[in-house]
Structure formats: structure tokens, C-alpha cells
C-alpha positions in Angstrom: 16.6 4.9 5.4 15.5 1.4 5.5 17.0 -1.3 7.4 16.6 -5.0 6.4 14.7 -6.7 8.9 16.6 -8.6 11.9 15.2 -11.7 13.8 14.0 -11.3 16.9 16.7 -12.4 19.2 13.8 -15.2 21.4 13.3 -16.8 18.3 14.8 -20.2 17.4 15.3 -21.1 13.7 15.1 -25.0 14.4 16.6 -26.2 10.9 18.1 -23.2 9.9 16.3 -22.5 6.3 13.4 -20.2 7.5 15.4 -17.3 8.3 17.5 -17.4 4.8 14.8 -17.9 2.6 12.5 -14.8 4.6 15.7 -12.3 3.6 15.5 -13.6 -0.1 11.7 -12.9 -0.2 12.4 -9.5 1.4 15.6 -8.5 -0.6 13.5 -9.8 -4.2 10.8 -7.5 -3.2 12.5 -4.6 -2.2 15.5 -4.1 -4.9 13.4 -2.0 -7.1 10.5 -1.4 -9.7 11.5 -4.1 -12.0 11.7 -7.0 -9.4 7.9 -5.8 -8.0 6.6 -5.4 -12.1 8.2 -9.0 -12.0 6.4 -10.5 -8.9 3.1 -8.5 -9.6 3.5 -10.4 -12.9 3.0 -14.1 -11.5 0.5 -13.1 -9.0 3.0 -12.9 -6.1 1.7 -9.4 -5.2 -2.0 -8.9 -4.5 -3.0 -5.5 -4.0 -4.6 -5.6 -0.6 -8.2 -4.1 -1.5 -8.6 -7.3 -3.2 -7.6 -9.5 0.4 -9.8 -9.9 3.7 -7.8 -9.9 6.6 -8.8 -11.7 9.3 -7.9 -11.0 13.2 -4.2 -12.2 14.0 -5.8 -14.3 16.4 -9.5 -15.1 14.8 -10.4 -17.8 17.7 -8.7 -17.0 20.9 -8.7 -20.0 23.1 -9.4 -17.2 25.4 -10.7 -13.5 25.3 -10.1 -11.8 28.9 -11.0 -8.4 29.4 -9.8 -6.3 32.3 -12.5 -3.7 33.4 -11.9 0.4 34.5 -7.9 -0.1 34.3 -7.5 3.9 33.0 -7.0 6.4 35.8 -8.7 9.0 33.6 -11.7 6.9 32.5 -12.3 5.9 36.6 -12.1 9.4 37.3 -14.7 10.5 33.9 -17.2 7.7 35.4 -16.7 9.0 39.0 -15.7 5.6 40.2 -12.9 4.8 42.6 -9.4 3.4 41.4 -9.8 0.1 42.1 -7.8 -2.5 44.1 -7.9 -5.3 41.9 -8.1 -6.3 38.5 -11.8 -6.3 37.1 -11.8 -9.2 35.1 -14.5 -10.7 32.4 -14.4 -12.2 28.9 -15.7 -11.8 25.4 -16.5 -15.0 23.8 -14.7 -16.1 20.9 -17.1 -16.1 18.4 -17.0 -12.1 18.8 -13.6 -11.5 16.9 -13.7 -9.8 13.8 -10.8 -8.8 11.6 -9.5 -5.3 9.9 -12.0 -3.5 8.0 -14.9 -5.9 8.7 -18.0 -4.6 9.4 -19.2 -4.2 13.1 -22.7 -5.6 12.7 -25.7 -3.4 15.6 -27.9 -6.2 16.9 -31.6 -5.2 16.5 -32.8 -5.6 20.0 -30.3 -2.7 21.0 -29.7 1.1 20.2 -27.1 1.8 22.6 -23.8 0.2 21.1 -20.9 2.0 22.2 -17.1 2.0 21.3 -14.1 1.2 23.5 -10.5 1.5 22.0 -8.0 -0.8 24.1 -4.5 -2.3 24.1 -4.3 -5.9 23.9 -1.2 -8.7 24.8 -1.2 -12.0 23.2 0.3 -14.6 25.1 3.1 -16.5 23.7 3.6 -19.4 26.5 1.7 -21.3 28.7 1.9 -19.3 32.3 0.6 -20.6 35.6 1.7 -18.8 38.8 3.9 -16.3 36.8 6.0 -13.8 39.1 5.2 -9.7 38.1 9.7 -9.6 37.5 9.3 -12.9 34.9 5.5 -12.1 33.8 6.6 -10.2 30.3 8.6 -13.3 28.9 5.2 -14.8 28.3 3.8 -12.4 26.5 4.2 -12.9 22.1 3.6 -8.9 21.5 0.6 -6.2 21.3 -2.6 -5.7 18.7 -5.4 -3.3 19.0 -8.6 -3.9 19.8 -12.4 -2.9 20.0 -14.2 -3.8 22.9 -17.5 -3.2 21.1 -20.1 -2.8 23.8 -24.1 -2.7 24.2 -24.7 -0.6 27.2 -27.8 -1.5 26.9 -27.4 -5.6 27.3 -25.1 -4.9 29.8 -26.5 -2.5 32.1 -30.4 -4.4 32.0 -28.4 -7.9 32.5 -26.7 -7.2 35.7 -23.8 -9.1 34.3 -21.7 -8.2 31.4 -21.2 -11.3 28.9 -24.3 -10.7 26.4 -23.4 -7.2 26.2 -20.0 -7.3 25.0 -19.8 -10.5 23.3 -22.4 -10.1 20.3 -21.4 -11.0 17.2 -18.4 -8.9 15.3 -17.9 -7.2 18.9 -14.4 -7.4 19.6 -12.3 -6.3 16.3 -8.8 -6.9 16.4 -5.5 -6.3 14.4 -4.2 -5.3 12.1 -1.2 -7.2 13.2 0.5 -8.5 16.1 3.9 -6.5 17.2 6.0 -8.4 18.7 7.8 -7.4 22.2 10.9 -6.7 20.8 9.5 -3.7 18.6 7.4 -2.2 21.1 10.7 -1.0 24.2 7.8 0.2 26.9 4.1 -1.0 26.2 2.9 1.5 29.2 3.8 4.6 27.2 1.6 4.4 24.2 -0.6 6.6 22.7 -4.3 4.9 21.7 -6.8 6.8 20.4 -10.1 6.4 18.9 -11.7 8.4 15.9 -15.6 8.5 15.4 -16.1 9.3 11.5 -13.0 11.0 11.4 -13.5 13.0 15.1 -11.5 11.9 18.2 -12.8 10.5 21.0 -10.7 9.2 23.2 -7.3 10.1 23.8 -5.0 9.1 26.1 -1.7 7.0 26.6 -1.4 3.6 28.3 1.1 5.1 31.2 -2.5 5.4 32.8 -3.2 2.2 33.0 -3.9 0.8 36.9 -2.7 -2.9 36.3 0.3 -2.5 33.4 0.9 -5.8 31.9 3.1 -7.6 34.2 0.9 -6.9 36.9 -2.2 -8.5 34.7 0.1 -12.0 33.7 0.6 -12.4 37.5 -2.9 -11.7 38.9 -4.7 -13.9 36.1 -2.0 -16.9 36.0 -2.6 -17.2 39.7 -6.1 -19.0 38.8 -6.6 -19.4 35.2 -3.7 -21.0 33.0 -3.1 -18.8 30.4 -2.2 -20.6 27.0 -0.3 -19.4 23.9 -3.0 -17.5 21.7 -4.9 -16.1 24.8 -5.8 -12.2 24.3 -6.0 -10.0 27.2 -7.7 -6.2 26.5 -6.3 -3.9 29.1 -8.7 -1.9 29.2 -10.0 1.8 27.3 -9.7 5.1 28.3 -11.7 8.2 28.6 -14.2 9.3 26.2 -16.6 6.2 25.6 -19.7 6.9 23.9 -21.9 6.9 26.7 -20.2 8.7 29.4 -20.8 11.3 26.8 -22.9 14.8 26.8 -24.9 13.9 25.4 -23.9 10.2 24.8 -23.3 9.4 21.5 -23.8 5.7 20.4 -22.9 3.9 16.6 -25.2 4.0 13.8 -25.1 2.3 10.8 -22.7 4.0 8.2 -20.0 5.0 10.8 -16.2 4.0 10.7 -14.2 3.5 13.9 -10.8 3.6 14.2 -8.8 2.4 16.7 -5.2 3.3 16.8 -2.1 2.6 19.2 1.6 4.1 18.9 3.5 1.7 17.0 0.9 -0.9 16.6 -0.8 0.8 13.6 -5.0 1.2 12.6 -7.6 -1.0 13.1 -10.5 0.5 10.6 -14.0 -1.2 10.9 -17.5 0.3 9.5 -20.4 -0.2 11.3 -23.3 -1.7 9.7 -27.0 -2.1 10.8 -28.5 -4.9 9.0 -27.0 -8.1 9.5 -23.6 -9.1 7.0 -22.5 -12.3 6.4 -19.1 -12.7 7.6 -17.4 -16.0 6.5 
């Protein structure tokens, strides 16, 4: 059964036309065979292997990453739970949309995968309380926090490492709050050429997501369009045995309950991406 789409109750329709006219569009399209001949017609339908779809949020004014935030992936790299948020970024320039390809830098041969859950913020939020901390957040994507192990771990610090070019995929789509009831029971999931390696559901998370708002707006205004990665589960490449990095050909897939598939090859040469 399908249910015409309702909007979502925090939005404001300010002159009162947008909402109308988005029904029409949706009622044209779906009342049948002859309306969709009609539309594909005058070019109103593309058929989506003929459209590049960028990241929902191609330049984040902000990329913040929280660091060993899984109870099983603390307890696969035999590190304690810890007591705070481990917090670090990915520069902007490292987005990359659906199906693009994840480009291997040549100076490294250790890139590894990370499948993760990320928040979009929806309103500026300084000194937000835990209770208040989920009004600020727009919805939920998924994300790849692409990673050279071997940048990171020769650097001593993290930045080069995970914020090389095509580094942080994301989409396919933000869902907004109001679809997704509980974002700390979600399956996510990674498959390697079609073979899963990670697998785990977000009610392991350390920090959830009102915890995250709080402990970040306390020193760093967060503005509408900021991503936050929560952080990946078990079963990253090199924690492995034995470890298993990318290679040029292979296809991740990141996937999160309710939030769809984000597919991306992996390429080793370098692509232009426009």
C-alpha cells in the first residue's frame, strides 16, 4: 500500500504554495503508466544512470568525526571504553557523492574502510542541553570514513590520513528525523565486493547523538549543514586477519536501516571528479 507523502510536522510552509504544488508533482507521477509515458515524454523523467548525484551536503561548513564510539569495535581493538568523545575532522574537500569513485593516493597501500552513521545539523546550536540536543539535528545519511592507516598511523595525528581526496562518501540522501523514530537502533553494515564486514547496530554506540550535540556545542558552534560521523563498528579492514585493505576495482557499500545504500567503487589511478 502506498501512502501519499505527509509534511513533516517542524516544517513551516511560509507562503503556502510549496506544499500544494509538491502533492501535484507527486499525484502526476504516480497515477499510472500513461502520466509517467507522458512525463518521460518532455524530459521530466531522467532515468537515473544518466544523473551524477552529488553528496546531500557536498561542502560541509564542517566535517566532525567522533573516534572509537562502538562498544564492539573498542573491545576488537582491545582499547578501553572511553570517557569522552574522541573528536577530529575530515576536511571538506574530501566529500564525495553516491557511486563516485573512491580514488587510492599513490604514496599509500593501506586504505581502509569505515561504515558510519552520520547527523546533519539543521540549526545553529551553542551550549545545547542532552533533553533539547535532537531538535537541532535536520536528519541521518551514511557515510564512509575512508581511511589511510598508513598516513595516519606514521603522522601521529590523524587529519592527512582521513581527509585525502574522495575520502568521506556520503548519501544517498538525507532522512529526515521524523522518518527515522530511534536513530540508536539501526542496523549499518558494510559489504566488501559483495562480502560483509562489519555488522553491527548503532544501540552500541558510547556517545548516542544527544550526548554528541551537547559535548561539541559546549566549544564549537555548530551551524546548519555541519555533518557529524558517529563513529564505525567492528570489522575495519585492518584490525583484520589478516588485514584486508582496498584495491583498485572494489565496490563498497555502506548501508544503514532506513537510510538506504551508499555504493562507491574504488579506483587506483586518479579520476577527475568535477
Amino acid at each position: 500500500m502506498h501512502h501519499a507523502p505527509v509534511a513533516p510536522q517542524d516544517w513551516i510552509d511560509l507562503d503556502g504554495v510549496w506544499w500544494p504544488q509538491a502533492l501535484a508533482v507527486y499525484e502526476s507521477v504516480t497515477r499510472g503508466d500513461e502520466q509517467l509515458a507522458r512525463a518521460e515524454e518532455r524530459g521530466l523523467i531522467v532515468p537515473r544512470a544518466n544523473v551524477r548525484m552529488l553528496a546531500p551536503m557536498p561542502r560541509p561548513g564542517k566535517l566532525i568525526c567522533i573516534g572509537l564510539n562502538y562498544r564492539d569495535h573498542a573491545a576488537e581493538s582491545n582499547m578501553p571504553i572511553p570517557e569522552k568523545p574522541i573528536v577530529f575532522s575530515k576536511f571538506a574537500t574530501a566529500v564525495t557523492g553516491p557511486n563516485q569513485p573512491v580514488v587510492l593516493p599513490a604514496r599509500s597501500e593501506k586504505v581502509d574502510y569505515e561504515a558510519e552513521l552520520a547527523f546533519v545539523i539543521g540549526r545553529r546550536a551553542k551550549n545545547v542541553a542532552k533533553e533539547k540536543a535532537l531538535d537541532y539535528v535536520l536528519g541521518y545519511t551514511c557515510l564512509n570514513d575512508v581511511t589511510a592507516r598508513d598516513f595516519q598511523f606514521a603522522d601521529g595525528q590523524w587529519q592527512r590520513g582521513k581527509s585525502c581526496d574522495t575520502f568521506a562518501p556520503m548519501g544517498e540522501c538525507i532522512v529526515t528525523t521524523d522518518e527515522i523514530p530511534d536513530p540508536h537502533r539501526l542496523a549499518i553494515k558494510l559489504r566488501l565486493n559483495g562480502q560483509t564486514m562489519q555488522d553491527s547496530n548503532t544501540d552500541q554506540l558510547i556517545f548516542g547523538i544527544p550526548e554528541l550535540v551537547a559535548f561539541l556545542s559546549e566549544t564549537i558552534t555548530l551551524e546548519p549543514g555541519d555533518v557529524v560521523a558517529t563513529g564505525t563498528p567492528p570489522g575495519v579492514g585492518f584490525a583484520r586477519k589478516p588485514p584486508v585493505f582496498l584495491k583498485d576495482g572494489d565496490v563498497m557499500e555502506v548501508e544503514v536501516e532506513g537510510l538506504g545504500v551508499l555504493t562507491n567503487p574504488v579506483a587506483a589511478v586518479c579520476v577527475r571528479v568535477e
